[in-house]
N, CA, C and O atoms as CSV, one atom per row, in Angstrom:
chain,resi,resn,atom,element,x,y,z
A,1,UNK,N,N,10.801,-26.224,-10.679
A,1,UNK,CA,C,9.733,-25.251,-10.857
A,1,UNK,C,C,9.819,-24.656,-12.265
A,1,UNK,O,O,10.852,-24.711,-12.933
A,2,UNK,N,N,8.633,-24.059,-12.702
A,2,UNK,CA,C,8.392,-23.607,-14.163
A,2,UNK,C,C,8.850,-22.279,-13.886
A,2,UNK,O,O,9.060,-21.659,-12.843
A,3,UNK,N,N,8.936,-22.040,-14.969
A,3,UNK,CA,C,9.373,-20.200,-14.454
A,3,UNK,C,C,8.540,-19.073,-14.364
A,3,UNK,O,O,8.818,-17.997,-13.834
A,4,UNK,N,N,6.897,-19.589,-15.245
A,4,UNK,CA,C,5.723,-18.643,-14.424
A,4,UNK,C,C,5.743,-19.131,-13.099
A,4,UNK,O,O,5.340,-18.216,-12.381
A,5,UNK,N,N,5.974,-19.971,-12.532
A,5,UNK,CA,C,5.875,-19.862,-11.140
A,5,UNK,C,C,6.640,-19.510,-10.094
A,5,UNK,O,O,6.244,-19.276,-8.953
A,6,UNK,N,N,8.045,-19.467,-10.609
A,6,UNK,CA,C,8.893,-18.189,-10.013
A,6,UNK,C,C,8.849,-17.003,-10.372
A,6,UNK,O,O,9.253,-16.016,-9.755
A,7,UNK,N,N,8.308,-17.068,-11.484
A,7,UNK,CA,C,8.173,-15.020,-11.928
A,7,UNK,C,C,6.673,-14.637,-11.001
A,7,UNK,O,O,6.497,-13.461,-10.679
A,8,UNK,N,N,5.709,-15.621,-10.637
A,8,UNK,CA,C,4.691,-15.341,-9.568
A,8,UNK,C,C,5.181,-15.600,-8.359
A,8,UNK,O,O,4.453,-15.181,-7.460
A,9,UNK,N,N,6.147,-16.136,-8.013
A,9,UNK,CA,C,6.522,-16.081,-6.715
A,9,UNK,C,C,7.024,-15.058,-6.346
A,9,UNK,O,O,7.123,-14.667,-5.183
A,10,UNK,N,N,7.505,-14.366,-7.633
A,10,UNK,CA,C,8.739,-13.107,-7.399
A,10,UNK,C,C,8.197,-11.936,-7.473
A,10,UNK,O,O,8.739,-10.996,-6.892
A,11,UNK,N,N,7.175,-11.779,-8.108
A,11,UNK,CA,C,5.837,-10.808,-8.290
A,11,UNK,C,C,5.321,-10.626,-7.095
A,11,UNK,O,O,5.235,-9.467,-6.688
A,12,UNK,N,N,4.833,-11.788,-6.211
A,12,UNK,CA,C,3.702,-11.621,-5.149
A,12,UNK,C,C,5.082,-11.144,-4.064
A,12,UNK,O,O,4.992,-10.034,-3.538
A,13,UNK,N,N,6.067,-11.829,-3.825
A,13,UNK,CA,C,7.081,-10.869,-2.683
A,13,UNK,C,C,7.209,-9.783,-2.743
A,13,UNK,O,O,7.123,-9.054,-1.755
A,14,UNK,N,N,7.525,-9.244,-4.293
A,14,UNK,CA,C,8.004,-7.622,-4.327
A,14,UNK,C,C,6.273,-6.896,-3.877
A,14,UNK,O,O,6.120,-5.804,-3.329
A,15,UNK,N,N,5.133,-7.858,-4.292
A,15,UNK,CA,C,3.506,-6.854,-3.818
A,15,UNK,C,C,3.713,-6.851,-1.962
A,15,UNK,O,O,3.559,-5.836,-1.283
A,16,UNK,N,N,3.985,-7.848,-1.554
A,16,UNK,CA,C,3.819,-7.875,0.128
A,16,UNK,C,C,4.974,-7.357,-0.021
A,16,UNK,O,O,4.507,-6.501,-0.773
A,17,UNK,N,N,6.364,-7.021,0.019
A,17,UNK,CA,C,7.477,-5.967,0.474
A,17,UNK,C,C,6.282,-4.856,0.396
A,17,UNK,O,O,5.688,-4.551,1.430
A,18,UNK,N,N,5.956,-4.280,-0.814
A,18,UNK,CA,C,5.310,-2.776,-1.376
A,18,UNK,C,C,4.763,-2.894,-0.176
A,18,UNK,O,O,5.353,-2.546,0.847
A,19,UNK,N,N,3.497,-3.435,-0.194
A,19,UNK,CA,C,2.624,-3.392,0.779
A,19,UNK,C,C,3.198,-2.927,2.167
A,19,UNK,O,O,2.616,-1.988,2.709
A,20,UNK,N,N,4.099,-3.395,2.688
A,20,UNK,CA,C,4.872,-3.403,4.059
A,20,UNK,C,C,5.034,-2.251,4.102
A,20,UNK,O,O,4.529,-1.645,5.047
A,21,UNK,N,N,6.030,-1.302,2.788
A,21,UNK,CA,C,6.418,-0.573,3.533
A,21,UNK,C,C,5.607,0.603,2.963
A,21,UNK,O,O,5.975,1.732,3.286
A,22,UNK,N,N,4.721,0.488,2.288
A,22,UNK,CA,C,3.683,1.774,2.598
A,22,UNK,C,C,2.662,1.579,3.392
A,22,UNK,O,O,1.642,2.204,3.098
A,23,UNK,N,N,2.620,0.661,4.632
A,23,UNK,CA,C,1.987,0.936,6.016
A,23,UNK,C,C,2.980,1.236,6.786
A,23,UNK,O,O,2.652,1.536,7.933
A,24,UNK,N,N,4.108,1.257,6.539
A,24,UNK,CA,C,5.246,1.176,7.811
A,24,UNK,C,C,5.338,3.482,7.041
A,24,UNK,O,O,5.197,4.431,7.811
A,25,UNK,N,N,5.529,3.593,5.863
A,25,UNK,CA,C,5.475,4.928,5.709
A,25,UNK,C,C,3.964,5.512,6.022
A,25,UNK,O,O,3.992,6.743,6.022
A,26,UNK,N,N,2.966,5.103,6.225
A,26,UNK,CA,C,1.572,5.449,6.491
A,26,UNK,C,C,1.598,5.849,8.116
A,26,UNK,O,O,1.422,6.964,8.607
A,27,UNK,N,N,1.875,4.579,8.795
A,27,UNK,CA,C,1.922,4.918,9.915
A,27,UNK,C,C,2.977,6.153,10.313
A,27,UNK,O,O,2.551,7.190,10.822
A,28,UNK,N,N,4.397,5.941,10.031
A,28,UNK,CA,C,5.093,7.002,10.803
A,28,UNK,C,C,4.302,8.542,9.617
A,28,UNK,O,O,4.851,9.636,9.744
A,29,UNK,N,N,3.522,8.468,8.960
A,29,UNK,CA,C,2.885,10.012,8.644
A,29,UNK,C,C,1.866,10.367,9.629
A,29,UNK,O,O,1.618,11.506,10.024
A,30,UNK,N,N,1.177,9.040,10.064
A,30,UNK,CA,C,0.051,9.549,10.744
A,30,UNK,C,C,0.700,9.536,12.326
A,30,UNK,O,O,-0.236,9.951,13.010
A,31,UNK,N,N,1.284,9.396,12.788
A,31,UNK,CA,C,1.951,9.523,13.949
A,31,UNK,C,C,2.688,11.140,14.672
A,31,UNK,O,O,2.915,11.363,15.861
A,32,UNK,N,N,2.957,12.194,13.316
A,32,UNK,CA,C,3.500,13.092,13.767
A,32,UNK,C,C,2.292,13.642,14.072
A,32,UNK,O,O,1.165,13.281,13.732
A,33,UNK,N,N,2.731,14.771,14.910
A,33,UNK,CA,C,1.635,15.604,15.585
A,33,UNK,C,C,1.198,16.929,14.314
A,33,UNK,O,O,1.993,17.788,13.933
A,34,UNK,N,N,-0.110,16.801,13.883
A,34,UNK,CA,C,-0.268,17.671,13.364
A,34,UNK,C,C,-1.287,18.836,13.631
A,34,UNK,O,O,-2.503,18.749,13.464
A,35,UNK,N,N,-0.580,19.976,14.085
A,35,UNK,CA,C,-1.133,20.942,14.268
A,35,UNK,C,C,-1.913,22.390,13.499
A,35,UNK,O,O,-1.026,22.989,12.891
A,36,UNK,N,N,-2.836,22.879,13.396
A,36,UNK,CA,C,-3.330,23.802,12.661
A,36,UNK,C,C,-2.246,24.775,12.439
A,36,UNK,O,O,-1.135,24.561,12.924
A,37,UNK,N,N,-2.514,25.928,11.673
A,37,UNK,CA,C,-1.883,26.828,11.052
A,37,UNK,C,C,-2.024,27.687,12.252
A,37,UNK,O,O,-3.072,27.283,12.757
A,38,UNK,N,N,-1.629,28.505,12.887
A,38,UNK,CA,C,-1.534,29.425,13.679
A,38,UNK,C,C,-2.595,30.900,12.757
A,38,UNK,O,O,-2.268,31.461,11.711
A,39,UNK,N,N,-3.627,31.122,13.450
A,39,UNK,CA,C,-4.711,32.152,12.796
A,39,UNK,C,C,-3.706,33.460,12.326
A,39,UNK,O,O,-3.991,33.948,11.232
A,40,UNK,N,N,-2.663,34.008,12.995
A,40,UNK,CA,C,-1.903,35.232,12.014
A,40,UNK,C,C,-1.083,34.960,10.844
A,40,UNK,O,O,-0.219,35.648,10.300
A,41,UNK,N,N,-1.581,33.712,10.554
A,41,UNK,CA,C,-0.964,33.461,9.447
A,41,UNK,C,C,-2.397,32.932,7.965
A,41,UNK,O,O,-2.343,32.500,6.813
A,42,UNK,N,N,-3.077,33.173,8.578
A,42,UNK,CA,C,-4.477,33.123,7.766
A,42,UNK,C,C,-4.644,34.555,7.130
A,42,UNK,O,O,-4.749,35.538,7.863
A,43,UNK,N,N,-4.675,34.693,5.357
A,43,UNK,CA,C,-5.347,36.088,5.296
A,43,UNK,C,C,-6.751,36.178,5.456
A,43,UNK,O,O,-7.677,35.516,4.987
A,44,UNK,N,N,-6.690,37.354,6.387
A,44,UNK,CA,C,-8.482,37.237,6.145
A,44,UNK,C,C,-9.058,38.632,5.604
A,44,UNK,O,O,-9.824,39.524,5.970
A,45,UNK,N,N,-8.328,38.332,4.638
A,45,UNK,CA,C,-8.824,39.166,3.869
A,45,UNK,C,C,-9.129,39.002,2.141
A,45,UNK,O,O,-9.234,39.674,1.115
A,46,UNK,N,N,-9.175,37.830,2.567
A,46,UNK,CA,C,-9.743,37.060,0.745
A,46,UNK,C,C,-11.016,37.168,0.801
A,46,UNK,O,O,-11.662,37.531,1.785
A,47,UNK,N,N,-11.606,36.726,-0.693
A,47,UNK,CA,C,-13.048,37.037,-0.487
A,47,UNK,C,C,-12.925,35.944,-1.821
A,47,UNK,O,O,-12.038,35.880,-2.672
A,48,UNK,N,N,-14.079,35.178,-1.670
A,48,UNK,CA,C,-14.858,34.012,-2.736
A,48,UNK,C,C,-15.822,34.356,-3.424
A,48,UNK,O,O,-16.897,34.004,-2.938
A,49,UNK,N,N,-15.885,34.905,-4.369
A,49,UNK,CA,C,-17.249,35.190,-5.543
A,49,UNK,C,C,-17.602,34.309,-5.787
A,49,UNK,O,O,-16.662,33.659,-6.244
A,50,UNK,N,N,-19.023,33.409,-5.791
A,50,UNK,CA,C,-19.792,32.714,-6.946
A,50,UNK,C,C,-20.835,33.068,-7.217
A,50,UNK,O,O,-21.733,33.533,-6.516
A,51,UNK,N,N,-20.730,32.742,-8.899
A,51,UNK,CA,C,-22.437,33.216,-9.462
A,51,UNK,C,C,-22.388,32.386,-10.590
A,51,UNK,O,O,-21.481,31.974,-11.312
A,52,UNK,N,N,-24.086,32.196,-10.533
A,52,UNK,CA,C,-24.341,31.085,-11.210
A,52,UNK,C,C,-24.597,31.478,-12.751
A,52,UNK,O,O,-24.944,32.642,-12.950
A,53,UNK,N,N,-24.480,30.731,-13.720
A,53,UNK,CA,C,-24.192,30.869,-15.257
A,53,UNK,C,C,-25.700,30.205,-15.773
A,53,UNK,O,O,-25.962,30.073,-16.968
A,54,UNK,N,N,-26.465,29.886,-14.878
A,54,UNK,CA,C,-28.076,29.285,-15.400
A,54,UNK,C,C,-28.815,30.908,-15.303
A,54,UNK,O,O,-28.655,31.916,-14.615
A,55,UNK,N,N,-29.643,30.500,-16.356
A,55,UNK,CA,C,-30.809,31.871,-16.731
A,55,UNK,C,C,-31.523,31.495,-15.443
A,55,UNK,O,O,-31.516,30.432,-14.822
A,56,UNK,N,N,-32.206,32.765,-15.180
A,56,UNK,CA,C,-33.384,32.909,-14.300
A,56,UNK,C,C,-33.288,32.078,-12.783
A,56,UNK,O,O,-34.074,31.363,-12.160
A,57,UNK,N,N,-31.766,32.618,-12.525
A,57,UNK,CA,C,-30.992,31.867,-11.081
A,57,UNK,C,C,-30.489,33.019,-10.558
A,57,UNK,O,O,-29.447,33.576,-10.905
A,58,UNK,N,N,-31.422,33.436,-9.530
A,58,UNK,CA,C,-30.681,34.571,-8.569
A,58,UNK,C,C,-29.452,34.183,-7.500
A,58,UNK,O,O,-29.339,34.712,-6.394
A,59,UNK,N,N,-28.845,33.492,-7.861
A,59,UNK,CA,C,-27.939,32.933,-7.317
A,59,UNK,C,C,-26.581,33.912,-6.991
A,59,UNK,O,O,-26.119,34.354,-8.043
A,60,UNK,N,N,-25.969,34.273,-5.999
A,60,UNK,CA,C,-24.914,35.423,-6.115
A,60,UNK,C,C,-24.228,35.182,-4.919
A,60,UNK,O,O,-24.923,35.720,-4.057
A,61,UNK,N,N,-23.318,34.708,-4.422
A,61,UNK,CA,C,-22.766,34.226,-2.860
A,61,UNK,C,C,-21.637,34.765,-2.989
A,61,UNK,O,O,-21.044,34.591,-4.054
A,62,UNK,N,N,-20.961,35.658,-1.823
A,62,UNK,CA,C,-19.725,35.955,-1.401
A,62,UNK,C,C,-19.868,35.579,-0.104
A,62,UNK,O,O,-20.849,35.636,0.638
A,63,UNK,N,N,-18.344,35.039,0.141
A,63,UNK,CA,C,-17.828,33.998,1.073
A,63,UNK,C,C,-16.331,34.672,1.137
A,63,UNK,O,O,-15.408,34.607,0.325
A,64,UNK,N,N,-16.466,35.564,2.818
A,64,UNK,CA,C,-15.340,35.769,3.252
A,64,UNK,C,C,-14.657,34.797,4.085
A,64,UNK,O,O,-15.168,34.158,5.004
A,65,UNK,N,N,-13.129,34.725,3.572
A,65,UNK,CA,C,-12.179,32.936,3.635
A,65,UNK,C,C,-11.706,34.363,4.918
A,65,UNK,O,O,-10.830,34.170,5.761
């Protein structure tokens, strides 16, 4: 064999290893149980200003998080 064709043989194993094991780490992420934040741990007491920077835009929104 030529040796581009072991340096592509050796290339495409190490891509399918990669490959393997970031579905084998994909899956065990999507597998744990993931649960919301428990609400007393939410402040609710933030507040979101936006306003818009265009002329002649009555635009003005607050958004309590």
């Amino acid at each position: 064999m030529t040796r581009s064709k072991i340096v592509a043989i050796i290339t495409g194993a190490i891509s399918i290893l990669l490959a393997i094991v970031y579905l084998i780490v994909v899956q065990i992420l999507d597998y744990r149980d993931m649960q919301p934040a428990p609400i007393s741990q939410i402040d609710l007491s933030a507040q979101i200003t936006a306003q818009s920077n265009l002329p002649n835009s009555p635009l003005d929104i607050i958004i309590k998080v």
